[in-house]
Jmol script that loads the backbone (N, CA, C; Angstrom):
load data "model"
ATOM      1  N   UNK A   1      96.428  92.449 100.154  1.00  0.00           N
ATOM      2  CA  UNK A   1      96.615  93.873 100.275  1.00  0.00           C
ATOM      3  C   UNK A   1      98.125  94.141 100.376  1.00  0.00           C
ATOM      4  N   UNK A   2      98.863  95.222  99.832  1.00  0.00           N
ATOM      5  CA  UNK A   2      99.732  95.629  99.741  1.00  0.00           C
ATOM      6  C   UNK A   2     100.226  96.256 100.964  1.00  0.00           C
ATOM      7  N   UNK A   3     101.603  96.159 101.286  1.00  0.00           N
ATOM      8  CA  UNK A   3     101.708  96.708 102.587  1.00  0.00           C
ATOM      9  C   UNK A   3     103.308  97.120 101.808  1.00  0.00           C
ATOM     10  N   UNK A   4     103.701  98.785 102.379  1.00  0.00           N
ATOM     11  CA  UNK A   4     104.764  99.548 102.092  1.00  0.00           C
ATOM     12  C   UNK A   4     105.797  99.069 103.083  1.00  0.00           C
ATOM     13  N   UNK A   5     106.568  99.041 101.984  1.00  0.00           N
ATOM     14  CA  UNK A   5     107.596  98.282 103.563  1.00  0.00           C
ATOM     15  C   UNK A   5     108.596  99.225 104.391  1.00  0.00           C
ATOM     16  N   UNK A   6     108.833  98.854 105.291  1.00  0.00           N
ATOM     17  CA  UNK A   6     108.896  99.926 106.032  1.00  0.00           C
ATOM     18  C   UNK A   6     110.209  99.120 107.599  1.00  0.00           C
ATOM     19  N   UNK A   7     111.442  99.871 107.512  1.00  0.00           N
ATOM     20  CA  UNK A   7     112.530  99.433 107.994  1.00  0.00           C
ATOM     21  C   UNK A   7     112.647 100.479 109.564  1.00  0.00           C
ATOM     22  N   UNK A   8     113.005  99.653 110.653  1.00  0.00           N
ATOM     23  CA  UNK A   8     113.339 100.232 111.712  1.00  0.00           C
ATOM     24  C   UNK A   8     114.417 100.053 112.511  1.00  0.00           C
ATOM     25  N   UNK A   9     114.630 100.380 113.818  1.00  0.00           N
ATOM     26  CA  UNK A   9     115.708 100.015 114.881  1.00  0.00           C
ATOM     27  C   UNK A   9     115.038  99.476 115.704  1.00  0.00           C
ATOM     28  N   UNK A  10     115.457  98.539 115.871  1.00  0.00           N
ATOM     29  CA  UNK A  10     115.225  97.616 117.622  1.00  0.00           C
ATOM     30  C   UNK A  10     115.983  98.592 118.415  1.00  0.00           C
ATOM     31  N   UNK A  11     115.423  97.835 119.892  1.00  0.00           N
ATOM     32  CA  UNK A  11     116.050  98.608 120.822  1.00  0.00           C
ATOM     33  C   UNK A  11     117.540  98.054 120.926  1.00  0.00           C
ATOM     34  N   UNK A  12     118.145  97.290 120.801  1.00  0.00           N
ATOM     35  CA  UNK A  12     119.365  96.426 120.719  1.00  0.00           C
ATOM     36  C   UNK A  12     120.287  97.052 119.513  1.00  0.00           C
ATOM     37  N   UNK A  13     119.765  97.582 118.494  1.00  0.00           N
ATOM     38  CA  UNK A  13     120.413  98.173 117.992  1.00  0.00           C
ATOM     39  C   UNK A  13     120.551  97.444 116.153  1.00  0.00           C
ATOM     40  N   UNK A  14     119.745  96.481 116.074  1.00  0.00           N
ATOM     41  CA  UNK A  14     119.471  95.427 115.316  1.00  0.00           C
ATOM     42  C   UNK A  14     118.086  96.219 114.064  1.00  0.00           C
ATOM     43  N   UNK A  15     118.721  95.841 113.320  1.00  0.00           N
ATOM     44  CA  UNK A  15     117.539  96.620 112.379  1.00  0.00           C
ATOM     45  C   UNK A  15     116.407  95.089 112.260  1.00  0.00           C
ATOM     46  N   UNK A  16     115.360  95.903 111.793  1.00  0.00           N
ATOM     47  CA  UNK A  16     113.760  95.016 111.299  1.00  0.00           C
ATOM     48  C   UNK A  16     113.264  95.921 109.990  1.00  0.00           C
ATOM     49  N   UNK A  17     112.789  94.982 109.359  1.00  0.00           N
ATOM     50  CA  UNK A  17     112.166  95.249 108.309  1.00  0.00           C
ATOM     51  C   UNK A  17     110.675  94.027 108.321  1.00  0.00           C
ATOM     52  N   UNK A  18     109.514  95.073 107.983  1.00  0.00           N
ATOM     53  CA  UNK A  18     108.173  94.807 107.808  1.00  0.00           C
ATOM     54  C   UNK A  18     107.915  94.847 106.569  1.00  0.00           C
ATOM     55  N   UNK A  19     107.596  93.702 105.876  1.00  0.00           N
ATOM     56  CA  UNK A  19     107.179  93.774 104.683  1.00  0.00           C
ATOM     57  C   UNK A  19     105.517  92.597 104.257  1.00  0.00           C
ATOM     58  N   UNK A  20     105.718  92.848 103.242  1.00  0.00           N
ATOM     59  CA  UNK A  20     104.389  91.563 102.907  1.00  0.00           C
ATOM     60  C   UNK A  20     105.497  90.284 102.551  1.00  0.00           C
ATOM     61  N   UNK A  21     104.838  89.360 103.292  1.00  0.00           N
ATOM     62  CA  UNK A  21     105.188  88.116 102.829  1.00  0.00           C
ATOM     63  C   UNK A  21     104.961  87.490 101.232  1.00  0.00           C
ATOM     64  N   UNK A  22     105.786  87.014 100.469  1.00  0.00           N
ATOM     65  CA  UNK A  22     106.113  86.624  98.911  1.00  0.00           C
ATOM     66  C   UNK A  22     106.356  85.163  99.347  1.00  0.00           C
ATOM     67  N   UNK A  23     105.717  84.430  97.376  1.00  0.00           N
ATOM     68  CA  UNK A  23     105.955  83.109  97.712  1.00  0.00           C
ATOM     69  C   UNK A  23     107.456  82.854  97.789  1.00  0.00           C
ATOM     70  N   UNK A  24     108.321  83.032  97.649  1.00  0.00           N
ATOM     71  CA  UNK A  24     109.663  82.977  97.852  1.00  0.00           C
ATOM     72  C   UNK A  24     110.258  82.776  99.758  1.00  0.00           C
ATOM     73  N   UNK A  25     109.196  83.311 100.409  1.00  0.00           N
ATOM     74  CA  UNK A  25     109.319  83.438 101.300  1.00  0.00           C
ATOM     75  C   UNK A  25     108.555  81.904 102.367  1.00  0.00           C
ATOM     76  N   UNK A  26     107.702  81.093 101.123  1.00  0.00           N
ATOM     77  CA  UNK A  26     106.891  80.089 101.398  1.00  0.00           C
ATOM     78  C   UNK A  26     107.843  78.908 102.688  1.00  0.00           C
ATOM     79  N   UNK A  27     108.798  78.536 102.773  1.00  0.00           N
ATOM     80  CA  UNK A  27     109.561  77.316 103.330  1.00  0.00           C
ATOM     81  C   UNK A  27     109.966  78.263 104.355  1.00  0.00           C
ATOM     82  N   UNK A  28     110.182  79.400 104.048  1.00  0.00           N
ATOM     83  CA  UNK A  28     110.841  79.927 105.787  1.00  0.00           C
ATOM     84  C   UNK A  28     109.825  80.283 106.536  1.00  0.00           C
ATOM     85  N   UNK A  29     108.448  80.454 106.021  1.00  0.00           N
ATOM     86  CA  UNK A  29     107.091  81.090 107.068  1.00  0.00           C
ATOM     87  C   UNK A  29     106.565  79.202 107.199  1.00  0.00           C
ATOM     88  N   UNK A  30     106.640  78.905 106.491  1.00  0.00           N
ATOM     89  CA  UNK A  30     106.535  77.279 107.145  1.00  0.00           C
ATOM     90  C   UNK A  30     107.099  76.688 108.144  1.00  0.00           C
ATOM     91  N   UNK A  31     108.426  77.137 107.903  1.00  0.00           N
ATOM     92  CA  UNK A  31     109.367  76.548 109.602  1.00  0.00           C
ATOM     93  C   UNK A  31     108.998  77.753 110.401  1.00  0.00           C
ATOM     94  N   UNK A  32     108.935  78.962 110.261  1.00  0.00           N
ATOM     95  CA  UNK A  32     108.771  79.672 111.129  1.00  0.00           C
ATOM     96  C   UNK A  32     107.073  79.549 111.860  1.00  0.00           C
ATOM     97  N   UNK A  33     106.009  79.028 111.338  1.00  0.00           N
ATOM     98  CA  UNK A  33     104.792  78.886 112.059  1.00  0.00           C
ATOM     99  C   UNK A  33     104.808  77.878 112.734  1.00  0.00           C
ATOM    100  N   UNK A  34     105.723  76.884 112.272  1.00  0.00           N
ATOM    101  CA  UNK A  34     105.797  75.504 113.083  1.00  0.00           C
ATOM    102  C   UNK A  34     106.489  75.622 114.601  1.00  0.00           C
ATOM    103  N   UNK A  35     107.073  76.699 114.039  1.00  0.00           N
ATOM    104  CA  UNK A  35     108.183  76.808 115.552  1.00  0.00           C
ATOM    105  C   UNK A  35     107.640  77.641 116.551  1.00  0.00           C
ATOM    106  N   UNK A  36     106.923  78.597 116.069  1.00  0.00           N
ATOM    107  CA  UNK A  36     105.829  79.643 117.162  1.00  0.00           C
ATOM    108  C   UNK A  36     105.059  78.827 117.538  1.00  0.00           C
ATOM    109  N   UNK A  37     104.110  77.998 116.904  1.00  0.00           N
ATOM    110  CA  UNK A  37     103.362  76.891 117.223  1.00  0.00           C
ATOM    111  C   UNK A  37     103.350  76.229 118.750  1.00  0.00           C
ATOM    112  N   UNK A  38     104.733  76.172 118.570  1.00  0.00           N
ATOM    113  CA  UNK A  38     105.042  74.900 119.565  1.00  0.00           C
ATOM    114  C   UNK A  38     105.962  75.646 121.000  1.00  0.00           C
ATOM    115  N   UNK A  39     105.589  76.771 120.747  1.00  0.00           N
ATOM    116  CA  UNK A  39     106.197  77.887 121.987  1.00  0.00           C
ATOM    117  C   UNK A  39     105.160  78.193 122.958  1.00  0.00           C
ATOM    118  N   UNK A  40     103.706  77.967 122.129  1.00  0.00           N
ATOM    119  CA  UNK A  40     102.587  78.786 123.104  1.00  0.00           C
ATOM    120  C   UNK A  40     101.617  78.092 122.680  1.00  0.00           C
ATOM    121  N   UNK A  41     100.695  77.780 123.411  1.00  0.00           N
ATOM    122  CA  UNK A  41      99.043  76.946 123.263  1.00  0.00           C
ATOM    123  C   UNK A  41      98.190  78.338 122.814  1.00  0.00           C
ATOM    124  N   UNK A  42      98.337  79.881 122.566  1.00  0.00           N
ATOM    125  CA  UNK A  42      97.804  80.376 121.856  1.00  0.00           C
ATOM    126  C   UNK A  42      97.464  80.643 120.857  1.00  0.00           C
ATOM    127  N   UNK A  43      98.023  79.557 119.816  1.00  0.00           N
ATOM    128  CA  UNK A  43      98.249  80.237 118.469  1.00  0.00           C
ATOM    129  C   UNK A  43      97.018  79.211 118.273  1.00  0.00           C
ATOM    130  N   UNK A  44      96.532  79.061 116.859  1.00  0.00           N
ATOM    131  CA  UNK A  44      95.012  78.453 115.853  1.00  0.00           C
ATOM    132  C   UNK A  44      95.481  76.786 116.340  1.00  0.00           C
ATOM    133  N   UNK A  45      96.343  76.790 115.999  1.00  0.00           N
ATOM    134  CA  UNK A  45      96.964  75.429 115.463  1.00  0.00           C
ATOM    135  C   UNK A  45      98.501  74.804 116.594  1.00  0.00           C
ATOM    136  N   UNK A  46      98.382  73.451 116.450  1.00  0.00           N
ATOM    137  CA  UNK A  46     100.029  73.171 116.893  1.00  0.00           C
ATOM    138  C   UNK A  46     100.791  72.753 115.706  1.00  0.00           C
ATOM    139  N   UNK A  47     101.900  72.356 116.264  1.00  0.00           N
ATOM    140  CA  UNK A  47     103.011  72.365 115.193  1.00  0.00           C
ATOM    141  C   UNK A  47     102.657  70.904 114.428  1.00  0.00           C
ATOM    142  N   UNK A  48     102.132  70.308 115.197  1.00  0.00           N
ATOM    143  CA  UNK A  48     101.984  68.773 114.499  1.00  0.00           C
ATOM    144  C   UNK A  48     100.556  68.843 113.456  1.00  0.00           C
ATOM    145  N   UNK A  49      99.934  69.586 113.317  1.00  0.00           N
ATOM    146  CA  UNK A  49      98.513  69.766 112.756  1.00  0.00           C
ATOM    147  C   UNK A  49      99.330  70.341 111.279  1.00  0.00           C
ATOM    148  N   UNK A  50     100.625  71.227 111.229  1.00  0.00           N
ATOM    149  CA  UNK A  50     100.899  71.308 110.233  1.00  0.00           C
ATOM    150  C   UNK A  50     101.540  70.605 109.655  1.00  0.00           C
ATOM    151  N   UNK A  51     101.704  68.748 109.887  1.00  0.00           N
ATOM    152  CA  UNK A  51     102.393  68.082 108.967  1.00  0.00           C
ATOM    153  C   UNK A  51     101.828  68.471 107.657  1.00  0.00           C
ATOM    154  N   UNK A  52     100.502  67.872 107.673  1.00  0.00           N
ATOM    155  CA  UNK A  52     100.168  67.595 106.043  1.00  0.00           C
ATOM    156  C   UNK A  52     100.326  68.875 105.057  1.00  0.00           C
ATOM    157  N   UNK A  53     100.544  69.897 105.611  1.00  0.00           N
ATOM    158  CA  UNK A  53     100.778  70.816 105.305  1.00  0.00           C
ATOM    159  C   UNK A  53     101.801  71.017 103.524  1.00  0.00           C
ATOM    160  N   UNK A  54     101.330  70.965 102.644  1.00  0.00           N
ATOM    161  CA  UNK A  54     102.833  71.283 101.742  1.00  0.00           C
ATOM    162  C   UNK A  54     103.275  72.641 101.112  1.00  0.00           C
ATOM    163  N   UNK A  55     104.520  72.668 100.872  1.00  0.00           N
ATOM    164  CA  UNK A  55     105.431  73.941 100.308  1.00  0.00           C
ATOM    165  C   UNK A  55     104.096  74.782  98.934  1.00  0.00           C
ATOM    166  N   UNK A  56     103.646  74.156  98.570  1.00  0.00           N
ATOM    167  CA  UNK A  56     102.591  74.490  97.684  1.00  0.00           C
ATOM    168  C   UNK A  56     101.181  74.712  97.868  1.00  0.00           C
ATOM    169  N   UNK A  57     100.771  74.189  99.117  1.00  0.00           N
ATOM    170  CA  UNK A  57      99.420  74.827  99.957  1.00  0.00           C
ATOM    171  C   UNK A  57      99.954  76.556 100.743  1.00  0.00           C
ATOM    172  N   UNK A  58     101.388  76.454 101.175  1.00  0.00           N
ATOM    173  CA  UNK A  58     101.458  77.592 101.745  1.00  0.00           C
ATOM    174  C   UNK A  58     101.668  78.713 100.619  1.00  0.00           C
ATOM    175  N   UNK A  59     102.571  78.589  98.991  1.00  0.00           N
ATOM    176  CA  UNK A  59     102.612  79.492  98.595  1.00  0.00           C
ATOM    177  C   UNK A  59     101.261  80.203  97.816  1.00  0.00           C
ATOM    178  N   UNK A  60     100.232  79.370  97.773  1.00  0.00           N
ATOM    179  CA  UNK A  60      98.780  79.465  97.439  1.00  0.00           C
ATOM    180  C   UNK A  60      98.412  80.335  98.774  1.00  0.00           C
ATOM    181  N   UNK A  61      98.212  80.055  99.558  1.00  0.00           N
ATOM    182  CA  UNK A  61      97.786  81.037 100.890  1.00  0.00           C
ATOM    183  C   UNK A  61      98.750  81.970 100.731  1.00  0.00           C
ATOM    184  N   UNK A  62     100.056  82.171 100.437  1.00  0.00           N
ATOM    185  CA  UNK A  62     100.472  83.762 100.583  1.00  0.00           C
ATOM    186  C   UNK A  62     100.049  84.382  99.558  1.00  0.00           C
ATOM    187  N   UNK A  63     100.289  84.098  98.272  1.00  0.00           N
ATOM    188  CA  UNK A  63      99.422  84.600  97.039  1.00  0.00           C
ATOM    189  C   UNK A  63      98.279  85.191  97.258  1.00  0.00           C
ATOM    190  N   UNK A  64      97.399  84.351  97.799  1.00  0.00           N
ATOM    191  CA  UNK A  64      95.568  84.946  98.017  1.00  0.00           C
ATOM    192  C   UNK A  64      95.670  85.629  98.873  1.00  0.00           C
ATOM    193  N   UNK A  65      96.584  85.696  99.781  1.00  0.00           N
ATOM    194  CA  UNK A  65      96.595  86.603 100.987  1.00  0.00           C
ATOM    195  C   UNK A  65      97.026  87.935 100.518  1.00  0.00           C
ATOM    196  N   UNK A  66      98.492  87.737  99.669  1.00  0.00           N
ATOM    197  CA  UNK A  66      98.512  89.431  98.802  1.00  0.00           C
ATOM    198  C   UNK A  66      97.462  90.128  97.806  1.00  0.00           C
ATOM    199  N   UNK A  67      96.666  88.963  97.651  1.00  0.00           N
ATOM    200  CA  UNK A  67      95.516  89.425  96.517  1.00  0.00           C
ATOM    201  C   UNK A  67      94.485  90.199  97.379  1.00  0.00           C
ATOM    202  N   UNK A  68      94.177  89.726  98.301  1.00  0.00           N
ATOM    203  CA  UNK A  68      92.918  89.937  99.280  1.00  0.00           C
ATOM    204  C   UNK A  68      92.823  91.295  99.369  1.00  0.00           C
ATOM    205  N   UNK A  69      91.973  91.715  98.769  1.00  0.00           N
ATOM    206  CA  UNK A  69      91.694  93.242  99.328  1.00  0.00           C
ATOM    207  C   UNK A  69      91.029  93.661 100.660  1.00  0.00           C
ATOM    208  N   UNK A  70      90.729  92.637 101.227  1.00  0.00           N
ATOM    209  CA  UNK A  70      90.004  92.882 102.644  1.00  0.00           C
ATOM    210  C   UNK A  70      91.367  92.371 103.746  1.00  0.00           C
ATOM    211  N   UNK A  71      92.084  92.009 103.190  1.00  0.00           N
ATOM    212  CA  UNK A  71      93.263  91.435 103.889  1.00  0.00           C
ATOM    213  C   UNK A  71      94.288  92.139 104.226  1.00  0.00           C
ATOM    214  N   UNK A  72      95.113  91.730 105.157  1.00  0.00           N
ATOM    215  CA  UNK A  72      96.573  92.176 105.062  1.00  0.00           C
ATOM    216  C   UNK A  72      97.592  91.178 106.026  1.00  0.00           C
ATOM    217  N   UNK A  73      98.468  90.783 104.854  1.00  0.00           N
ATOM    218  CA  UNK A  73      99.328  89.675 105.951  1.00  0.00           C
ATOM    219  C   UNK A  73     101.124  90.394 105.935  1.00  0.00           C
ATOM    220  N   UNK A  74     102.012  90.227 106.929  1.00  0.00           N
ATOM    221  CA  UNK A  74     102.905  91.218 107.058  1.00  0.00           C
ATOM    222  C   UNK A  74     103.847  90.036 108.233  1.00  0.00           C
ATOM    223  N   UNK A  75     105.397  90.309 107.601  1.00  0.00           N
ATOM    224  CA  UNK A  75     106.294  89.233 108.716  1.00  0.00           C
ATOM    225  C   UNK A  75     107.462  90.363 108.549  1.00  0.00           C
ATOM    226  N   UNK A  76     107.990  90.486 109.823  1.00  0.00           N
ATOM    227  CA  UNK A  76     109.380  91.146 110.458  1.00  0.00           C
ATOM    228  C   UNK A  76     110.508  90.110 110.269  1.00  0.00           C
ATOM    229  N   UNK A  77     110.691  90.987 109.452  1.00  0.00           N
ATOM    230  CA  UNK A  77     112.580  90.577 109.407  1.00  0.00           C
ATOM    231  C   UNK A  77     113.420  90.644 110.132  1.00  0.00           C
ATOM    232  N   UNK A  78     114.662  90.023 111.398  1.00  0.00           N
ATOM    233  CA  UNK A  78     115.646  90.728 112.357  1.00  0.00           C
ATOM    234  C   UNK A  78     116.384  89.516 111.322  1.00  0.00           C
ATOM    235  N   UNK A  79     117.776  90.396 111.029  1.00  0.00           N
ATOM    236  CA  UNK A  79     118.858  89.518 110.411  1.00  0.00           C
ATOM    237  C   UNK A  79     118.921  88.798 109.724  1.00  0.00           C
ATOM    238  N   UNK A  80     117.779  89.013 108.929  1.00  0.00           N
ATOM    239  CA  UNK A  80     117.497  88.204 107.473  1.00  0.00           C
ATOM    240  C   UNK A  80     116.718  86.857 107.535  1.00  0.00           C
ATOM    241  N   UNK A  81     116.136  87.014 109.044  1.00  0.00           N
ATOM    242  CA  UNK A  81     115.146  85.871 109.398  1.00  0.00           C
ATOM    243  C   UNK A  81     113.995  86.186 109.872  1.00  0.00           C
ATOM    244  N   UNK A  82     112.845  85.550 109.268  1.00  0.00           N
ATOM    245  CA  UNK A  82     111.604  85.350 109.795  1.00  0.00           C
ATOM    246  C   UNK A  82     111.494  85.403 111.738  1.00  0.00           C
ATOM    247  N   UNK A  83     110.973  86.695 111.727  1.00  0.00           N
ATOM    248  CA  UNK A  83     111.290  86.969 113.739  1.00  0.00           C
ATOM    249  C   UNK A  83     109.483  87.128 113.826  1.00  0.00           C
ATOM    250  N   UNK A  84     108.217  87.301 112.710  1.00  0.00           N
ATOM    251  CA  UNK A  84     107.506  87.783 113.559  1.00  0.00           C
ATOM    252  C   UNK A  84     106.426  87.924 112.116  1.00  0.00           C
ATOM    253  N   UNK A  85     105.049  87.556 112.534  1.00  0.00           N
ATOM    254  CA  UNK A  85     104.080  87.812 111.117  1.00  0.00           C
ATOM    255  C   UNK A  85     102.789  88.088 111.753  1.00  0.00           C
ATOM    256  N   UNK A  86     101.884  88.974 110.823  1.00  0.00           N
ATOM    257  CA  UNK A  86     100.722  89.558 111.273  1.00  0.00           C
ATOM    258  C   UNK A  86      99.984  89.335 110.109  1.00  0.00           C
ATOM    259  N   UNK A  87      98.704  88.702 110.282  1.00  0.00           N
ATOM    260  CA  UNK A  87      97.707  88.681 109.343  1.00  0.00           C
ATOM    261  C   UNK A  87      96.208  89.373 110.051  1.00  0.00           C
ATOM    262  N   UNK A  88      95.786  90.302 109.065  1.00  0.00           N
ATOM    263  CA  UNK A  88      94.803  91.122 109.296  1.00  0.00           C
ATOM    264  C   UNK A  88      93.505  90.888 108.762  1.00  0.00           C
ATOM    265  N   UNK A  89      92.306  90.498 109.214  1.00  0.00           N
ATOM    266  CA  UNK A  89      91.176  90.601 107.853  1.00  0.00           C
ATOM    267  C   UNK A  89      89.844  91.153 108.423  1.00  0.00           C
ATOM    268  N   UNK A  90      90.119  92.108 107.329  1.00  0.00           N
ATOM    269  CA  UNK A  90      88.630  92.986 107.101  1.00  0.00           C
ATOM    270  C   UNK A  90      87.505  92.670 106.923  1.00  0.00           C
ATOM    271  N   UNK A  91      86.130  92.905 107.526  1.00  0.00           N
ATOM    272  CA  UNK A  91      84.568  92.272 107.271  1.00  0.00           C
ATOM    273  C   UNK A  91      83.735  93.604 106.993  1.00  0.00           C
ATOM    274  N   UNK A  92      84.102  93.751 105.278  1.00  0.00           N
ATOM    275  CA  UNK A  92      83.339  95.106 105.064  1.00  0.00           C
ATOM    276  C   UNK A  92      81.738  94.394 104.516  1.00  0.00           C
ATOM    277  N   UNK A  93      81.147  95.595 104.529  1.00  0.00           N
ATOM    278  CA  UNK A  93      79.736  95.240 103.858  1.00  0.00           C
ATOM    279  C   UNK A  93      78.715  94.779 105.094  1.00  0.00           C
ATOM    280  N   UNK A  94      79.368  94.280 106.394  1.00  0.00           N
ATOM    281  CA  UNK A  94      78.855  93.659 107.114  1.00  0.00           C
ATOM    282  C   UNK A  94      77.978  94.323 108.246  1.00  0.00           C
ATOM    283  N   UNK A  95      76.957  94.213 108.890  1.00  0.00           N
ATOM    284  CA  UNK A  95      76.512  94.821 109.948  1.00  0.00           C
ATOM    285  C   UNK A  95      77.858  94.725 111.033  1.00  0.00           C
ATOM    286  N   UNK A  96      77.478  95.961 111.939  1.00  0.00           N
ATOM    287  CA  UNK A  96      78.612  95.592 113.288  1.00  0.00           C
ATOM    288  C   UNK A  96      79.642  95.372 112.483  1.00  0.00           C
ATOM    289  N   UNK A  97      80.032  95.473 111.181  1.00  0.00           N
ATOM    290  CA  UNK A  97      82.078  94.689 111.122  1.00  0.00           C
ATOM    291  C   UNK A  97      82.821  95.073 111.475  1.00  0.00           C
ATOM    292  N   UNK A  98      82.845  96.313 112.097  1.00  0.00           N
ATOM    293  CA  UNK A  98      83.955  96.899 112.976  1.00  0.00           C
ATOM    294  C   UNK A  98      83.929  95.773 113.967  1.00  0.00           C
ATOM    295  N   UNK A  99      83.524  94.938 114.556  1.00  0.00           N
ATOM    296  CA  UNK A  99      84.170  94.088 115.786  1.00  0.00           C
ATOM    297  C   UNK A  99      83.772  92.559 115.116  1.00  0.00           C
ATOM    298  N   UNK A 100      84.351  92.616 113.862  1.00  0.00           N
ATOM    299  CA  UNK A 100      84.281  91.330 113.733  1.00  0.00           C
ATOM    300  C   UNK A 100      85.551  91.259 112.701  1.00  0.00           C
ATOM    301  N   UNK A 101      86.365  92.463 112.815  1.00  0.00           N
ATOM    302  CA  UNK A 101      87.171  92.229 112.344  1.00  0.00           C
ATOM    303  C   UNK A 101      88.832  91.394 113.018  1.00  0.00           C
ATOM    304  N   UNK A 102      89.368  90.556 112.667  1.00  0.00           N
ATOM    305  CA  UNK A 102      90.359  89.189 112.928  1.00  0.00           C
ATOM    306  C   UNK A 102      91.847  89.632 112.788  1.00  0.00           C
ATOM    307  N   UNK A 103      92.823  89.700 113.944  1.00  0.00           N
ATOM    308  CA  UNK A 103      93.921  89.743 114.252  1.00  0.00           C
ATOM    309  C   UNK A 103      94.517  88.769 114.425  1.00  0.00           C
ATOM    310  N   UNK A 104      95.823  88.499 113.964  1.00  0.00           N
ATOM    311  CA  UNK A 104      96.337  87.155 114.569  1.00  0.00           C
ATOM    312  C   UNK A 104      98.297  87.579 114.478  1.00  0.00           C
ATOM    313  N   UNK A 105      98.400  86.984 115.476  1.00  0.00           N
ATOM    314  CA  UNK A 105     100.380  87.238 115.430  1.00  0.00           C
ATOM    315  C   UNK A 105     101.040  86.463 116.072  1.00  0.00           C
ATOM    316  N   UNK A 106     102.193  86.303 115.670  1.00  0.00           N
ATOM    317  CA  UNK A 106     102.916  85.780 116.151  1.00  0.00           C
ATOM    318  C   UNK A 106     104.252  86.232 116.374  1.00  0.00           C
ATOM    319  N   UNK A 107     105.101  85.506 117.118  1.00  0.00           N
ATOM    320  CA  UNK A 107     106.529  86.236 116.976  1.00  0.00           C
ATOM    321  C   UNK A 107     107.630  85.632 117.530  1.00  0.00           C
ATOM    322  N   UNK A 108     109.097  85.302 117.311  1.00  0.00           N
ATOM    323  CA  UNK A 108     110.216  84.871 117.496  1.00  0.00           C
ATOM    324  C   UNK A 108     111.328  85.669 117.626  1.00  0.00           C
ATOM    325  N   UNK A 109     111.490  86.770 118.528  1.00  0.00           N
ATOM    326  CA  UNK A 109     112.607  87.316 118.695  1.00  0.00           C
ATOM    327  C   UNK A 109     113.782  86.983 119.990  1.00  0.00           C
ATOM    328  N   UNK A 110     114.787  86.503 119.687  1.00  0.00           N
ATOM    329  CA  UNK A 110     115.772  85.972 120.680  1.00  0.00           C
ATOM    330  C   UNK A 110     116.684  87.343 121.100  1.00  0.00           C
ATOM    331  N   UNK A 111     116.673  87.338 122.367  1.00  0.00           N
ATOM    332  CA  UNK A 111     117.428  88.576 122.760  1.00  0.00           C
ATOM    333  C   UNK A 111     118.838  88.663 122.030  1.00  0.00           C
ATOM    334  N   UNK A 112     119.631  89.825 121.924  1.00  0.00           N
ATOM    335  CA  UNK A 112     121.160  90.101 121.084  1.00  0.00           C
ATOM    336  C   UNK A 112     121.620  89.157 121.453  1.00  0.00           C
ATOM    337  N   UNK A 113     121.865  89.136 122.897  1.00  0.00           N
ATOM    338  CA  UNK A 113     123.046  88.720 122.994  1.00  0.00           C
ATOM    339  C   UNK A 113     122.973  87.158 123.189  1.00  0.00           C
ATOM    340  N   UNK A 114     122.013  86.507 122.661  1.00  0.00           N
ATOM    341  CA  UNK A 114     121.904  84.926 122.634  1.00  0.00           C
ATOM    342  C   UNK A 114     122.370  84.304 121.194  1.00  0.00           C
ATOM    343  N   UNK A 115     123.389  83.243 121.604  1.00  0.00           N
ATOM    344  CA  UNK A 115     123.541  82.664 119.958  1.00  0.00           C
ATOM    345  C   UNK A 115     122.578  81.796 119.275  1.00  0.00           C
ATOM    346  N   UNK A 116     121.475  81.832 119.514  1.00  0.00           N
ATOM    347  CA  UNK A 116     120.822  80.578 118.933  1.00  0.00           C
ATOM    348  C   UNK A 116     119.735  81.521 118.249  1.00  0.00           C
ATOM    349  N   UNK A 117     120.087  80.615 116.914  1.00  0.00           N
ATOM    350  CA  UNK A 117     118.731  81.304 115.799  1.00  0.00           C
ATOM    351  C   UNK A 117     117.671  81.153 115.886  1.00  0.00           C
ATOM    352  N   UNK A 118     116.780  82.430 115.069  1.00  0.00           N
ATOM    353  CA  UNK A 118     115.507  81.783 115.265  1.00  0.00           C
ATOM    354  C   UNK A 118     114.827  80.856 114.738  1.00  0.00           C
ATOM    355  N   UNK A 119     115.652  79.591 113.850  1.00  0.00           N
ATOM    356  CA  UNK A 119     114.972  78.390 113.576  1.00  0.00           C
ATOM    357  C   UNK A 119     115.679  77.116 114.837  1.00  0.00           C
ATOM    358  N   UNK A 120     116.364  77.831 115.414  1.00  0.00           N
ATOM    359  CA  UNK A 120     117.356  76.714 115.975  1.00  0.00           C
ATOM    360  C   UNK A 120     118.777  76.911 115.737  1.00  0.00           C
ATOM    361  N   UNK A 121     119.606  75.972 116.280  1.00  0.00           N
ATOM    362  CA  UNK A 121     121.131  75.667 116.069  1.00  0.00           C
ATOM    363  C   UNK A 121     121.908  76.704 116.609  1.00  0.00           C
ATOM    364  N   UNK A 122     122.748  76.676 116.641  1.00  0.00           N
ATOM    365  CA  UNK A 122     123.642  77.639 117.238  1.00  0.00           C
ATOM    366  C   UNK A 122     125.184  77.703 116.450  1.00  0.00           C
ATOM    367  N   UNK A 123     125.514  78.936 115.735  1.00  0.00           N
ATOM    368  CA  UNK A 123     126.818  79.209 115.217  1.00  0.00           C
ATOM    369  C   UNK A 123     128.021  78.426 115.513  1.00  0.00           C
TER     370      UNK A 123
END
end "model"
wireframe off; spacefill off
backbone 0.3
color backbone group
């Protein structure tokens, strides 16, 4: 599903941009799930479950994910980096699918005034 993209202000003063994730975007939502992963025991998965993982299984999942018409997957931009992604999916046709419909998020935002990126390293 298509999602309009759509640019804001942080409170810091830092712009974000929400858009749909593109395969172009495949190697940075790869390091970036690996690294949320391993921040919180809430997420599906840990970071080590995504070894086998390759650059070409993920740009196949973003593809089908923009195709999906019952879908919607969506990652925040702060400073030209992967800070934050939302995948949505719809259960139409279904009895009850209003509550069987599936949220999932994640997110990496480092306060302003810290130097360390959100993959790591520091300037």
């Amino acid at each position: 599903m298509v999602f309009k993209e759509k640019e804001f202000q942080l409170k810091d003063g830092r712009s974000a941009l929400l858009r749909n994730p593109s395969v172009d975007d495949a190697e940075n939502m790869l390091e970036f799930i690996i690294k949320a992963s391993g921040e919180t025991d809430f997420l599906m998965k840990f970071p080590e479950e995504f070894a086998g993982f390759t650059l070409d299984q993920e740009k196949a999942f973003l593809r089908a994910n923009y195709d999906n018409k019952n879908g919607l997957m969506i990652i925040c931009l702060v400073d030209g980096r992967i800070a934050g992604s939302c995948q949505i999916s719809f259960r139409t046709g279904e009895k009850d699918a209003r509550l069987q419909d599936q949220v999932g998020q994640s997110e990496i935002i480092p306060p302003a005034n810290c130097n360390e990126k959100i993959f790591g390293g520091v300037d």
